[in-house]
C-alpha positions in Angstrom: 79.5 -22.8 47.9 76.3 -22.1 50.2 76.0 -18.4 48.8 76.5 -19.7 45.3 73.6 -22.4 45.3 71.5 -19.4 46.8 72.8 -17.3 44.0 72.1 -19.6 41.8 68.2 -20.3 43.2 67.5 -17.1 43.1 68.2 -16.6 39.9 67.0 -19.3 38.6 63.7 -18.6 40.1 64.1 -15.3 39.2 64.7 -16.4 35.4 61.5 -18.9 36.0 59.3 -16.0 37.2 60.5 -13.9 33.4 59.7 -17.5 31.7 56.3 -18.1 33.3 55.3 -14.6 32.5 56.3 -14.8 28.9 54.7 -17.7 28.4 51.5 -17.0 30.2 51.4 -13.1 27.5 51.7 -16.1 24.9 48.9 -18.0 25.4 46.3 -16.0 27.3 43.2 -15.9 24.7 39.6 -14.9 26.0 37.3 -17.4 26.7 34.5 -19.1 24.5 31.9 -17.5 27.0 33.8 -13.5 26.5 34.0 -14.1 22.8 30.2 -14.9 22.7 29.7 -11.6 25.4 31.7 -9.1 23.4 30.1 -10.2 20.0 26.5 -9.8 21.5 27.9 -6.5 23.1 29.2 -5.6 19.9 25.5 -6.9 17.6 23.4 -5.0 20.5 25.4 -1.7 19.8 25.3 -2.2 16.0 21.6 -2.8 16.1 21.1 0.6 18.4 22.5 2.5 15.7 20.6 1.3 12.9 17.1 3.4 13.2 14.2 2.3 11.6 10.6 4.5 11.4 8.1 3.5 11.7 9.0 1.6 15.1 8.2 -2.0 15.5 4.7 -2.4 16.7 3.1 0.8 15.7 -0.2 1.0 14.8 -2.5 3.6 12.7 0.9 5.0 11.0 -0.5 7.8 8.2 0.7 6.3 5.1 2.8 9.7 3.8 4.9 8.9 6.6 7.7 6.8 4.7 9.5 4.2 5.8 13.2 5.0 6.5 16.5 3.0 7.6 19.5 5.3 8.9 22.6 3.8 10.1 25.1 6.1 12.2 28.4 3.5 11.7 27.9 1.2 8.7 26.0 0.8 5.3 22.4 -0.6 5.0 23.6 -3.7 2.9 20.2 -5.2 2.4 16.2 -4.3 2.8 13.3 -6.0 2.3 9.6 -5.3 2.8 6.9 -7.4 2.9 3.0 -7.4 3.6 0.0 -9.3 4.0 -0.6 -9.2 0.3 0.4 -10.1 -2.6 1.0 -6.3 -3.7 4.1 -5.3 -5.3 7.8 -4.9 -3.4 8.4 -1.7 -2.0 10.4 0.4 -3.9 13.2 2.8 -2.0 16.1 5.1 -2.9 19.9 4.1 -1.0 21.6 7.1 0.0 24.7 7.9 -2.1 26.8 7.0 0.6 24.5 3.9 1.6 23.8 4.8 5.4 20.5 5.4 4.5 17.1 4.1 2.4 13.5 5.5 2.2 10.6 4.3 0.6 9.4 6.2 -2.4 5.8 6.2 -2.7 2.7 6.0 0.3 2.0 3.2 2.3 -1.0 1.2 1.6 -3.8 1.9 3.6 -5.4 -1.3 6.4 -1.7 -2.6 5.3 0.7 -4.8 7.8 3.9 -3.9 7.2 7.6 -5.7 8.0 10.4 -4.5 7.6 13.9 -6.1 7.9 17.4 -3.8 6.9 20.6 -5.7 7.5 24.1 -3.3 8.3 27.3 -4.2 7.5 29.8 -2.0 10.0 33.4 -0.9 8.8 34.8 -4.3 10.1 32.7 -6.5 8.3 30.2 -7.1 11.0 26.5 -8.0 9.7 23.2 -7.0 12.1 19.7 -7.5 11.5 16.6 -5.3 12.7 13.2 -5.9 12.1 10.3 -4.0 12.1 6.9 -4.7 12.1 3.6 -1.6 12.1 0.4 -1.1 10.9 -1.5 2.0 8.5 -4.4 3.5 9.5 -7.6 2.4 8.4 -9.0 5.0 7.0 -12.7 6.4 6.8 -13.4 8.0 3.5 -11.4 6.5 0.7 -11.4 7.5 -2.6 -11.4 6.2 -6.3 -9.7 7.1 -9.6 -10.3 6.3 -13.1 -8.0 7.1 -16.3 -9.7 7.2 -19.8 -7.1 5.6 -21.9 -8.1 1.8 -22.3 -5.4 -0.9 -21.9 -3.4 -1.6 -25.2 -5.0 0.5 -26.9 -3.9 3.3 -29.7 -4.5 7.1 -29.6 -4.1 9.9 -31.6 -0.3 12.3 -30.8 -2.5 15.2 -29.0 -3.9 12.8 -26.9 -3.8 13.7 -22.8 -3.6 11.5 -20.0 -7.0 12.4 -18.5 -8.0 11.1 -14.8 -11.2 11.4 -12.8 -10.9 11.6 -9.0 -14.2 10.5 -7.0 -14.1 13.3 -4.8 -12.7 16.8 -5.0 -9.2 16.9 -4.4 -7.9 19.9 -2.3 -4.3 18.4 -1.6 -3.4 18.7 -5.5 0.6 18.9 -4.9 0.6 15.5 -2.8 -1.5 13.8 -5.5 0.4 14.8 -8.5 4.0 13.4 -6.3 2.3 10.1 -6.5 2.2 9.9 -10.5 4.4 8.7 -12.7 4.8 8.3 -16.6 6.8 5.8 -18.0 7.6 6.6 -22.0 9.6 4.5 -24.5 10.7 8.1 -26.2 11.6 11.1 -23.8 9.0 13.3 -23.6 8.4 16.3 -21.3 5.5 17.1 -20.3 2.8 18.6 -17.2 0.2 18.2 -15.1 -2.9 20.3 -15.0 -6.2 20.6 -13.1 -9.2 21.4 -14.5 -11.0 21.8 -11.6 -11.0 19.9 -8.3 -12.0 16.5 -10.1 -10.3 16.3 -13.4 -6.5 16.1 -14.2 -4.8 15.8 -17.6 -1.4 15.0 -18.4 -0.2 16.7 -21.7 3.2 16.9 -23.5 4.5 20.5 -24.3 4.4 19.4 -27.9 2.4 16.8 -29.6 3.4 12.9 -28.8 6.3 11.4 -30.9 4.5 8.5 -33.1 4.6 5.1 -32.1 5.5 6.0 -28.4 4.1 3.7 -25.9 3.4 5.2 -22.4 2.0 3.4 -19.2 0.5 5.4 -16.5 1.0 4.7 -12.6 -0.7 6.4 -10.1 0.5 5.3 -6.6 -2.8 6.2 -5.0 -2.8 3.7 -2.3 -1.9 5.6 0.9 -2.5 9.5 -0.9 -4.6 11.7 1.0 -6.9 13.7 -1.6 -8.3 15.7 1.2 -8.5 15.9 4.8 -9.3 12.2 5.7 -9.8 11.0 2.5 -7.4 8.2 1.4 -7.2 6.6 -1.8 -7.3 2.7 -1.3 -6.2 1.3 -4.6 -3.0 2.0 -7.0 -3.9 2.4 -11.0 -2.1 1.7 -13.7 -2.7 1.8 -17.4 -0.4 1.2 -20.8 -1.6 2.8 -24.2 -0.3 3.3 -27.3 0.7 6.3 -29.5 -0.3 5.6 -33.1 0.7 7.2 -36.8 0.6 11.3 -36.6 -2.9 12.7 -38.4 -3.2 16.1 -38.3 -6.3 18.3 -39.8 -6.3 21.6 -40.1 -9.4 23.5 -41.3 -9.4 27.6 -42.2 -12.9 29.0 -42.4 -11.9 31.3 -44.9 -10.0 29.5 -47.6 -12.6 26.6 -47.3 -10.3 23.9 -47.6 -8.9 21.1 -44.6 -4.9 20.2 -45.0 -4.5 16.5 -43.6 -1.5 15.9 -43.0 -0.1 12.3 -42.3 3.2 11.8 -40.4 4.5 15.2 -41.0 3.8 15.5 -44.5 0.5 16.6 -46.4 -1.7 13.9 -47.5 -4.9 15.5 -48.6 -6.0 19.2 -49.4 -9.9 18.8 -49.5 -12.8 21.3 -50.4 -15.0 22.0 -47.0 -18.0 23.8 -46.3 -17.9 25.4 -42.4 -20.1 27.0 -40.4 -22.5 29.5 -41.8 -22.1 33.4 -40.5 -25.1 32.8 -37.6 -23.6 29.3 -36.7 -19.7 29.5 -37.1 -17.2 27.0 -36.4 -15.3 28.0 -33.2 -11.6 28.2 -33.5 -9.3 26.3 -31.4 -6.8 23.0 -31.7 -9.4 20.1 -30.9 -9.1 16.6 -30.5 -11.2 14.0 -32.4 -13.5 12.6 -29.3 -15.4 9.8 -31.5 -16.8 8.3 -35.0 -20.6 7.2 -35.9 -21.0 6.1 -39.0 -24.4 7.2 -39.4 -25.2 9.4 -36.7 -28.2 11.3 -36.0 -28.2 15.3 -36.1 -31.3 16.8 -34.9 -31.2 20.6 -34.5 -32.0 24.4 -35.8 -35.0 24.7 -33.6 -38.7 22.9 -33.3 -39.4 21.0 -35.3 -41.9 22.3 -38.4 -39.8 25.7 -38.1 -38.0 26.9 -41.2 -34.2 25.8 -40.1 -35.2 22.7 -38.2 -33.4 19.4 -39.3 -33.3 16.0 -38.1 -30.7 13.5 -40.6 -29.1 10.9 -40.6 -25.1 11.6 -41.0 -22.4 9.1 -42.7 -18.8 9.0 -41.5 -18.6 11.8 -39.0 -15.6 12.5 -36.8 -16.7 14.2 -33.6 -14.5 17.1 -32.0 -16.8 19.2 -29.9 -19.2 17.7 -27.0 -21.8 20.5 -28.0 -22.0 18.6 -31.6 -19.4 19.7 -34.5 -18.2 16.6 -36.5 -16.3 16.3 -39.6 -18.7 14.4 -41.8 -19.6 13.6 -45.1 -22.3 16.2 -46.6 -23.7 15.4 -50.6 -25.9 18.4 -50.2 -23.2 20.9 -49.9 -20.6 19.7 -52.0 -21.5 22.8 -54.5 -20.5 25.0 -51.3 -17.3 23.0 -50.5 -14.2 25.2 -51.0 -16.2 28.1 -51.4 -18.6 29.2 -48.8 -19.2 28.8 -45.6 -23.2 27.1 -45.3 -22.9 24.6 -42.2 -24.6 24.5 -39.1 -21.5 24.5 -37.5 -20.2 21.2 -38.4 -17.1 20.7 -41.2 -18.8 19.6 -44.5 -17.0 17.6 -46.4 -17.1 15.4 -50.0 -18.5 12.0 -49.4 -15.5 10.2 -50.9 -13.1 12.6 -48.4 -14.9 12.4 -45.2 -14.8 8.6 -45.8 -11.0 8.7 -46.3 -10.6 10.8 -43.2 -13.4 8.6 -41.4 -11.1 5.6 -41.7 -7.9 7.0 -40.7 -9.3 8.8 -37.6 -8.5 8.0 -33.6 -9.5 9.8 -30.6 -6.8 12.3 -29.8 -6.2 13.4 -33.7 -5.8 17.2 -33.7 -8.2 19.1 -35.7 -7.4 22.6 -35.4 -10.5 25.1 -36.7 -8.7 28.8 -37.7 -9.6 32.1 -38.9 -13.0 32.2 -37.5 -15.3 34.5 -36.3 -16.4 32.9 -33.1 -13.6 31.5 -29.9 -13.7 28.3 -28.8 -15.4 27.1 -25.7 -13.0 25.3 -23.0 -14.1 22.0 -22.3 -16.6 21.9 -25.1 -14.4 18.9 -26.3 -10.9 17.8 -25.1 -9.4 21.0 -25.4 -5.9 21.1 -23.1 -3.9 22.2 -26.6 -6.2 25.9 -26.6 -3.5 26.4 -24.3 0.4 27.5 -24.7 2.8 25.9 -22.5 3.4 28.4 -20.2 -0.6 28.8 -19.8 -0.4 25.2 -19.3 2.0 24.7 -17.0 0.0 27.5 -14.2 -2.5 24.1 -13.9 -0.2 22.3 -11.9 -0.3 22.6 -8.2 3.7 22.0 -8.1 4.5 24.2 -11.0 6.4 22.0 -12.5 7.2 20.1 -15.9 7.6 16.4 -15.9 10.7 14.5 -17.8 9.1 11.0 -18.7 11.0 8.3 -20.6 12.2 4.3 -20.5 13.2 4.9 -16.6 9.8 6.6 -15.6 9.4 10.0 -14.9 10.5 13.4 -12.6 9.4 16.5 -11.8 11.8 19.4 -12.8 11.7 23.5 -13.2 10.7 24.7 -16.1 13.6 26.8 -16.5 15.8 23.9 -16.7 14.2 22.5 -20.0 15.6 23.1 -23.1 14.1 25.2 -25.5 11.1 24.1 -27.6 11.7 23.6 -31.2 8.6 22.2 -32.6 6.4 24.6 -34.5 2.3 24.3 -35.5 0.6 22.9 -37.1 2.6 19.4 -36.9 5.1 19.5 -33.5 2.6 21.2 -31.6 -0.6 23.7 -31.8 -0.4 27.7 -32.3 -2.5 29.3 -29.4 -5.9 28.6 -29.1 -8.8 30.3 -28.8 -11.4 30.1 -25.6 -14.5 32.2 -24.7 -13.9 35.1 -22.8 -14.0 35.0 -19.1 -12.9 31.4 -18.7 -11.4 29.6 -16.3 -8.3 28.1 -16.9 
């Protein structure tokens, strides 16, 4: 009986001991304080791995340098970006696998930045990170104006021409920063004509009724060493009804045609043999109705004039205009008696007076004398191909509803439109020019 109640203790202790240890493997949970501890552990490492440039409390960061979220074991599941202004959000491109975003245009210049990207890991778990940094401020800045006046309408050869305070030497970084928005796809190109002047033009003419709105993300560009633009601009504008003109010097007679069809075939008088009127696909630049021609020497000598002129269509700076002319009209659609101008019937330049808007081609053929570049807006004396060496990327630019991007040439389609009315044939310029 003794060694049976020891048998028996000893097992039963023995059978407590398995009991206590099963239930203790049961119940065991960490503790409030190791949850919070491996939580914070697990946050801390998390937030290591999300990286975020600029770094929090830099100061005098160049604006090109972009600001970038990269996260090594999760997907950036929210970003914002605010300033000290009331400028626009950032805008950014996610990566296509979402551990990664970058900001898409310069930083502002004199700009206080912050930045805040939240990561959600493979588990679910959410961190924040914040950043906070400052752009230089910088000590040349410089400005940028576009011709093209808010809402309003413009002939289909019309270009998107820009005017840069001071000479640009970084071309390639300036033309990155613009962008074309189109409500009917259009490709197009930059191309600089000089260090000062740009000018956006489509391979072919504009489709009719297209609306475009320019933005230039300038804020944050460097134009040149240490010379920052301090100010976006932006600019909408309209693409009216197609008018072309087309005027040969040797049949003496100007085709107008009106959205792809011919409207009017009128008798014209052009420039005489010592004073011809230069070649080329031309733009209409402005209308007087009168203006003044003075010209043809001193005045007193034998081919001096000084007139007043009714309904005249500009399209050279150095003074050709299609106008109306009552003391040629025995000339018109036989010889060629101008001083250099397009002579037309009183009636017909009145006609053509009315339905004229800057940017209407007017293309000038068979003559004896080139065009001069520049003498007028003259970025269609040039073929596409000629067109596209202007741009400092050498590329073309697909605009349309979604904005705009730059792209080869070689991956365009081909070009289908044919002069006078989908484009212009090649133009004529003086010899020895600079394109």
């Amino acid at each position: 009986m003794r060694g049976f109640r020891v048998m028996s203790v000893a097992v039963t202790v023995t059978a407590t001991a398995v009991l206590a240890a099963a239930c203790s493997s049961a119940t065991s949970r960490p503790s409030p304080a190791q949850v919070s501890a491996s939580a914070s552990a697990q946050a801390a490492q998390l937030a290591a791995e999300l990286q975020i440039t600029p770094a929090n409390g830099s100061k005098n960061v160049s604006p090109s340098t972009p600001i970038t979220f990269h996260s090594t074991n999760g997907k950036v599941t929210k970003v914002t970006v605010t300033t000290g202004s009331s400028d626009s959000p950032v805008s950014g491109t996610l990566s296509s696998d979402g551990t990664a975003w970058q900001s898409t245009w310069a930083l502002h210049v004199s700009q206080t930045y912050t930045v805040t990207a939240t990561e959600t890991a493979s588990g679910g778990q959410q961190v924040t990170r914040t950043s906070t940094f400052r752009t230089l401020n910088p000590a040349q800045t410089f400005q940028c104006e576009i011709y093209e006046g808010d809402d309003q309408t413009y002939g289909v050869g019309m270009p998107i021409m820009l005017l840069f305070s001071q000479p640009v030497t970084n071309r390639a970084q300036v033309e990155r920063s613009l962008e074309v928005t189109t409500s009917k796809p259009v490709i197009g190109a930059w191309y600089w004509d000089g260090n000062e002047k740009l000018y956006f033009r489509p391979r072919d003419y504009w489709p009719a009724y297209t609306t475009v709105s320019f933005d230039g993300h300038l804020d944050g560009v460097e134009a040149a060493p240490g010379v920052y633009g301090a100010a976006d601009l932006t600019q909408t504008f309209d693409i009216g009804r197609s008018l072309i003109a087309v005027a040969s010097t040797t049949t003496h007679y100007t085709h107008i045609y009106l959205n792809g069809k011919l409207k009017y075939d009128w008798p014209i008088s052009t420039g005489r043999s010592s004073l011809p009127t230069p070649d080329g696909t031309y733009l209409s630049v402005q209308k007087n109705n009168p203006v003044r021609m003075i010209g043809g020497g001193a005045p007193g000598s034998a081919g001096y004039y000084n007139e007043l002129v009714y309904w005249a269509v500009r399209f050279t700076f150095s003074g050709d205009y299609y106008h109306s002319a009552p003391w040629s009209v025995v000339d018109q659609g036989t010889t060629n008696v101008s001083h250099g101008c397009v002579n037309l019937p009183p009636a017909d330049a009145e006609t053509y007076y009315n339905m004229s808007i800057p940017g209407d081609p007017i293309t000038i053929t068979n003559s004896t004398a080139a065009g001069k570049w520049d003498d007028g807006w003259t970025p269609w004396f040039l073929t596409w191909s000629q067109y596209l060496k202007g741009s400092a990327l050498g590329d073309a630019v697909e605009a349309g509803p979604q904005g705009s991007t730059f792209v080869s040439p070689a991956t365009l389609p081909p070009d289908t439109a044919t002069a006078p009315l989908g484009t212009s044939a090649p133009g004529n310029y003086e010899a020895g020019a600079t394109l």
